[in-house]
Structure formats: structure tokens, C-alpha cells
N, C-alpha and C positions, 0 to 999 in steps of 0.2 A: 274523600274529604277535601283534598287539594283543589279538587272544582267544585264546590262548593264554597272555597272559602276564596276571596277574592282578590290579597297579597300572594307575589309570587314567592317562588318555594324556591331558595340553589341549594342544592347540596355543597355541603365542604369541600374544596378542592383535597388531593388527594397530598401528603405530605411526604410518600412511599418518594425513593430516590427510582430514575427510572433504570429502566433493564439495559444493561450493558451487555453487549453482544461484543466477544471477543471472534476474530477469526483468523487462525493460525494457517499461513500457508507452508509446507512441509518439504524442503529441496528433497530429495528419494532418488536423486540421482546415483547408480551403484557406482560409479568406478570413481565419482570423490568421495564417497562414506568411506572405502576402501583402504583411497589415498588418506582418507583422516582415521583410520582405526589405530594406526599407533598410538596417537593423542589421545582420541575418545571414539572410542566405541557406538557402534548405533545402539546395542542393549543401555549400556550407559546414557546414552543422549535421550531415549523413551522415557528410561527412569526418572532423569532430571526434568525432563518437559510434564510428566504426568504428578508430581509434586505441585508444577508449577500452574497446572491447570487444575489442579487441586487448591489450591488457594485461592485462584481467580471466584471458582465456585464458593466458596468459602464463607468471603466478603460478604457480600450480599445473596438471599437463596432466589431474587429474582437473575441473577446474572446469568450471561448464557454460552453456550463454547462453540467452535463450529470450525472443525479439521480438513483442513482440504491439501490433499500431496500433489504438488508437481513432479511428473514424470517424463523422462525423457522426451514421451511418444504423445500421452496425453496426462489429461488433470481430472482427479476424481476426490469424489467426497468418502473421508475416512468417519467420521461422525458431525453431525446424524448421518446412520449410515442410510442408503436410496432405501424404500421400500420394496418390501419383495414382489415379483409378480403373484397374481391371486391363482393359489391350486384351482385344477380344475373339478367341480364338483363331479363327486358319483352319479351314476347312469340312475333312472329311478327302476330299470328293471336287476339291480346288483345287487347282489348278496347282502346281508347285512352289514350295516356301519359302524365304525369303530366305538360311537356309542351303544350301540344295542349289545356289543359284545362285553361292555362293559368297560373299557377301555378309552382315558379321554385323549386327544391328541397334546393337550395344552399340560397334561402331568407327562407324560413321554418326552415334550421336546426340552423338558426343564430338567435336565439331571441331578443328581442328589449333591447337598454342595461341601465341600470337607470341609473337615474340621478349622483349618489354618483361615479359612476365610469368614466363618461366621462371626468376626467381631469385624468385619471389614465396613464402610458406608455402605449404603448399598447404591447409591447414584454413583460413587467414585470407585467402584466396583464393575458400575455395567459398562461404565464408559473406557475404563481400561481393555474391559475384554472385547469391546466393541471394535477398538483402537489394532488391538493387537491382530483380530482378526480378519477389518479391511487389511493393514497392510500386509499380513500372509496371503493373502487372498490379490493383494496387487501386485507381489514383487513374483507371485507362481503363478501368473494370468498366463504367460505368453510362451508358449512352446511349439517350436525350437523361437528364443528371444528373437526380436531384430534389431541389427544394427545401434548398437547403441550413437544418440548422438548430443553431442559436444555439450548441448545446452536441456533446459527442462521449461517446459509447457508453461509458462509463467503466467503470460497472456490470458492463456485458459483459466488458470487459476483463480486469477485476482476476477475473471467474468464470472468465474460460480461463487466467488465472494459477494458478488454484489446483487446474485438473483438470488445467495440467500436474505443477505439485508432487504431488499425489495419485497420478497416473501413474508419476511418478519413483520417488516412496514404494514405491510397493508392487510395482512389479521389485525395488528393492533389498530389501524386507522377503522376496520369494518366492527369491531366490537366496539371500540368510543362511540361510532356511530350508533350502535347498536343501543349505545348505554343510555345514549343522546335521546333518543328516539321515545325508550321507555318513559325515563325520567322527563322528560322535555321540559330538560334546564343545560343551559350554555356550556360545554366542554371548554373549559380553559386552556387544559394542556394538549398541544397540538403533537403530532406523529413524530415532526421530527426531536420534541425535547423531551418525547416518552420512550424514544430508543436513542442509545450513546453505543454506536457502534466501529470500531476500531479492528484494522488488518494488521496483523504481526507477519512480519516474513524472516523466515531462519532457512538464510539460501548458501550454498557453497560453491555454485560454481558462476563463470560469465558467460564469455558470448552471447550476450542479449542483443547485439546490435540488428539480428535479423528478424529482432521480433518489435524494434525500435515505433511503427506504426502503431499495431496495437497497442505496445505498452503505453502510449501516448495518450492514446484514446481513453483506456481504461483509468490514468492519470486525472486526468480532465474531468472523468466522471467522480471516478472518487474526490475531488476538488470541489465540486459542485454541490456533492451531497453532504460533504462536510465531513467525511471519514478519512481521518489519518489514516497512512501507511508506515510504521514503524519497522525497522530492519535491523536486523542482526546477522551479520556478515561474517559468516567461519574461514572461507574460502573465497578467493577468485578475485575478480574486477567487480566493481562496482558503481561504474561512472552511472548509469540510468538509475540504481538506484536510489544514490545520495538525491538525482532529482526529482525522483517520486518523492523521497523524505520530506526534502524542503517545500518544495508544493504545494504538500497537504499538511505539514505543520505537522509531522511525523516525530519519531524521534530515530536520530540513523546512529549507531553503535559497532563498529569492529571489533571482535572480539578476537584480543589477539591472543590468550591462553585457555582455549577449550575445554580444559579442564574442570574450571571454576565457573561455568556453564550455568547451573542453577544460581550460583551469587547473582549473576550479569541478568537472570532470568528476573529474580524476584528484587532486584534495585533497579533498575531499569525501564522493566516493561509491565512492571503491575498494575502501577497505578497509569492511569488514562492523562496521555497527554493534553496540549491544548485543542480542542475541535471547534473553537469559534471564533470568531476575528479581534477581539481584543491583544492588546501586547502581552507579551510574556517573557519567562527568559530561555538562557540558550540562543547563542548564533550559531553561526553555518550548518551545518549537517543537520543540528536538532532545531535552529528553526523556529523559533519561541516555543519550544515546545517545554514549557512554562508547567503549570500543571492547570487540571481542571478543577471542577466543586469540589473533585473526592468522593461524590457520593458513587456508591454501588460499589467503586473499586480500590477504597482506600485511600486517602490521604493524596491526591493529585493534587492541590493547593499547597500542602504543605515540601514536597519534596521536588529539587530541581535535575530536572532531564540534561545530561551531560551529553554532548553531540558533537561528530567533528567541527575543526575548527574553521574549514574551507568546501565548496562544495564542485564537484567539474562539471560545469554545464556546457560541455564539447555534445554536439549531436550527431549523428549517422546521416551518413549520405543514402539516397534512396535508389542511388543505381547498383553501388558495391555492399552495399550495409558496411558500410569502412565508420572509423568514428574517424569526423576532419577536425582542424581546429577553424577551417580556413576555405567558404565552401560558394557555390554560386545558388542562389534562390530565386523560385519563379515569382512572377509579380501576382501569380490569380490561383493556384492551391497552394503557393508557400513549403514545396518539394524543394530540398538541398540537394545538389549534387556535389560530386568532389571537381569533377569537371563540368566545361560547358558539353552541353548535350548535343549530339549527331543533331546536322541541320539545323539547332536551335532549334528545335519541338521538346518541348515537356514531355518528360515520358508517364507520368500520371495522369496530367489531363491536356494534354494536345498545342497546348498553345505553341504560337510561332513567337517567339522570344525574340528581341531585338538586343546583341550583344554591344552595337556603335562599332567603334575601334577597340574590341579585347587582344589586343599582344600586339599591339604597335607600341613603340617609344615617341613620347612624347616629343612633342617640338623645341628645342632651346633656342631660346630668341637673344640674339647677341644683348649684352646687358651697354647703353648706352654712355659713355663718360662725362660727366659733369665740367664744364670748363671753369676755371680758378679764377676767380676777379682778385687782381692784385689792391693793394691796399694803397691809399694816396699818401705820398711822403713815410710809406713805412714800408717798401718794396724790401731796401737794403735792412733791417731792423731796426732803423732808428726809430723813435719817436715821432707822431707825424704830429707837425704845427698848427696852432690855431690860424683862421682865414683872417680875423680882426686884429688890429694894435694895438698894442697898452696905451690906456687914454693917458692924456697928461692931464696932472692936478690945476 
């Protein structure tokens, strides 16, 4: 009937708030959980994170979660967890199948579920056991361990952040299409204001300077796409991440009593901060990070992101990963060093650098005296005289 009839036909735009994709990157570093298990506990620290991602889902039932731990060695997704490799099928000359025998695989691998949990959700249910089972399954991967070291896979991390949002992206971009395509009437609402997609990082330890490039890179991207990095800081140094926070209009928070962990969890970093370029409030550490619409994640307009009050934007040098306050730069990749480089050659990309005169002392040029013109008839102090006579009357 639509062609047939000779007025074009839109459908209503859609009034649905869009999908807010939250992604939690997870420190899993053992020997600071360790150092913090006086304080707080990693059972206790699950507990309070899975309330907290329980809420997030809550808001809105399109909202979305998406776990990823940083590890010493590397960085892996805790949920959604990977898909499994596909069994390989039976031989077609083998015995009978576990259907013929009357047995289905799909009631076998689902065990019977107790009593204590059949008033449980069931989505905030599968995603705990999910949860709990990547990381048994991460922290008993490696036998005999190696080495632990100093820092955790962060790099990695926030790069499987961003091929899940990319992921996300573009199912949603190919179904609009899709939608587009049937209907063949104009999709209003574009990819990027149909996902609001936000990284939380809850890290405890430093030494990031040796990861200072990447993290850069990864910075810049998430900058460009318009996804905050918001942080919460149990432990450690922090200088690279305050400026990820401010960057991306994050919101950065030190949590200096870990205790009160879920408070800091659900005032803080529930509702979605600012993700677009208008002003907002909060300075330094948070950055405007002001609120947004609100929608999908609660009240982001209404409530204001408190954030340090200063931010260090000291960088690393590319030869030591030292952080300087005080560094030399190449004029053609913009590579710091703490020193000048052997030969003047850029150790990134080659160039021959021209230093002039670095570590000479300047020249002091005797400063020249000015000679004194003495004043006429007032050498001594007196008064000097007029040249003319008093007239006579």
C-alpha cells in the first residue's frame, strides 16, 4: 500500500534511551590484592563490584556490562566470557549418539539448581557465575606461575575495551541499516548516539611508565570516540591515569578508605559522566565531568562528579620510561628524552637532530655605563637661574 500510495511514509523516531555499554577493567594483580587484603578483601571487593553491576543493569534492561582483567602477563575478557571452541562432531561410522540413547547434552551440562538460588534474577545470576568462573579459571591458568611483574597489562586492556565497543558499534550500525533498508525511510539516530559507551578502571598498582606509548595511543582513541575513562585508584601512582581522566572528560577519584568501596561505587560512577563537548562541572582530575541526559544510567544531569583538584601531566621519557618534569623533544615524532640522545639521532625515528650550543654558558657582555650630564647652574644644588632679566616697568 506504501507504493501505492504517493506521500512518503517516516516512521516515528524511536524515544528508547540508548544502550549504555559500561566496561569495567579489573587490576588482578595478586601481590597488591594481598597488600590490600587487610583493608578489603578480594571476596569482599566481588561482592561490592557485583551489587554495583547489578544496578547498572537495573536502570535501564537495554544497558550493557563488559569485564575485562588486567593481568600481570596479559589481559582477558571475564564476561561476556570468549566463545567456546566448536566440539568436534562424531565419526558417521560411531556408535550411537547421545540422542539416540536418549540422553540430551543440553539437560547434562545444566545441573539441577538449589534451593537458595531459585528466587535469584536469572541474568544477575549467570553473570556472577560467569564472573566467578573466568577469574578461577585466570588466576589457576598458569603452572608453575611466572615471574610476577611490577605492573599489569593495562594497554592490553583498555585495546579489548575498545574492539568490544567497535563490535557493539557496528551490529548496531548493520541492523539500522538493515532497518533502513526494509522500511526505506531515513534513520535519524546515528551509531554513535545509539551507544553511550564508558570504561571504568579500578586499578591498584603503578609503574605504567613502560607502557607510556600505548597507553597514549589508546588515550587518543578513546578521545576520538568519545568514551570517557573514569578511574578509581585503590593503590599506587597515578600520574598517567589522572591524564587519561582529563582527556576524555572521565571522572578520576582516589579512594582513600576501601572499605566504603560500594558507597564510592554507586555515587561516583553510576551515572555516566560527561561524553560530549559542551561544559560542565568539576575541574581538574574530573574534568567537566559534569553529568550527562541521565538516560539508560540514571540521573547524570542531575548529580555532580567530584574529582581531584590538580592533574600531573609530567610524561616519560622514551629511552628510560623514567617520568621527567624536564625533557628534550624531537622536532619530527615528538619522542622525549630525559637526555640528549647519542649522536643526536632520534632513537624512534632516525633523525639527526641539531642540538646548536646545549651546555655552553652563555656569553656576558660587559653592561656599558651611561655618562652623567651635569645640570647648568645647579651642579653645586643650588637653584639654576633664568637666561632673561626682569623687565623693567
Amino acid at each position: 500500500m506504501d507504493k501505492l500510495d504517493g506521500s512518503d511514509h517516516y516512521s516515528k523516531p524511536s524515544d528508547e534511551p540508548p544502550i549504555s555499554l559500561l566496561t569495567i577493567i579489573l587490576d588482578t594483580h595478586p601481590t597488591a590484592w594481598a597488600l590490600l587484603s587487610p583493608t578489603l578483601p578480594f571476596s569482599t571487593f566481588l561482592a561490592h563490584l557485583l551489587v554495583f553491576i547489578n544496578a547498572h543493569l537495573a536502570c535501564n534492561n537495554s544497558n550493557q556490562i563488559c569485564l575485562i582483567a588486567a593481568h600481570p602477563h596479559r589481559a582477558e575478557f571475564l564476561y561476556p566470557s570468549p566463545s567456546p571452541s566448536p566440539s568436534p562432531s562424531p565419526a558417521a561410522g560411531a556408535p550411537n549418539s547421545e540422542k539416540e540413547n536418549g540422553h540430551h547434552p543440553e539437560q547434562q551440562q545444566q545441573p539441577s539448581e538449589p534451593i537458595s538460588e531459585a528466587n535469584h534474577y536469572r541474568p544477575f545470576l549467570s553473570l556472577q557465575q560467569t564472573l566467578l568462573a573466568s577469574l578461577a579459571a585466570l588466576l589457576t591458568s598458569h603452572s608453575p606461575p611466572p615471574p610476577i611483574s611490577p605492573s599489569i597489562a593495562l594497554s592490553g586492556a583498555l585495546t579489548l575495551a575498545l574492539t568490544h565497543h567497535n563490535r557493539l558499534a557496528s551490529s548496531l550500525s548493520s541492523s539500522s541499516t538493515t532497518t533502513t533498508t526494509t522500511t526505506n525511510t531515513p534513520n535519524p539516530t546515528s551509531t554513535s548516539s545509539a551507544l553511550n559507551s564508558r570504561i571504568l578502571l579500578l586499578s591498584l598498582t603503578g609503574s605504567l611508565s613502560a607502557q607510556y606509548i600505548p597507553l597514549t595511543n589508546t588515550i587518543f582513541a578513546c578521545q576520538r570516540l568519545q568514551i570517557p575513562i573514569s578511574v578509581g585508584k585503590l593503590a599506587g601512582d597515578a600520574a598517567f591515569l589522572e591524564q587519561a581522566s582529563d582527556s576524555t572528560r572521565g571522572t578520576y577519584l582516589n579512594i582513600k578508605h576501601p572499605r566504603g568501596m560500594l558507597q564510592y561505587l554507586m555515587m561516583a560512577f553510576l551515572s555516566e559522566p560527561l561524553s560530549n563537548g559542551s561544559s560542565g562541572g568539576g575541574g581538574g582530575g574530573g574534568g567537566g565531568a559534569g553529568g550527562n541526559n541521565g538516560e539508560g544510567s540514571g540521573g547524570g544531569s542531575i548529580l555532580r562528579h567530584v574529582g581531584e583538584s590538580g592533574v600531573d601531566f609530567r610524561a616519560a621519557c622514551f629511552c628510560h620510561r623514567r617520568v621527567v618534569e624536564r625533557g628534550w623533544v624531537c622536532s619530527v615524532c615528538l619522542s622525549i628524552f630525559c637526555s640528549p640522545p647519542s649522536d643526536a639521532i632520534c632513537l624512534t625515528c632516525g633523525t639527526q637532530l641539531k642540538l646548536g650550543n646545549y651546555g655552553q654558558k652563555p656569553a656576558v657582555v660587559a653592561r656599558k655605563k651611561k655618562r652623567r650630564r651635569n645640570r647648568l647652574d645647579g651642579a653645586n644644588g643650588g637653584d639654576p637661574g633664568s637666561g632673561a632679566a626682569t623687565p623693567i616697568p
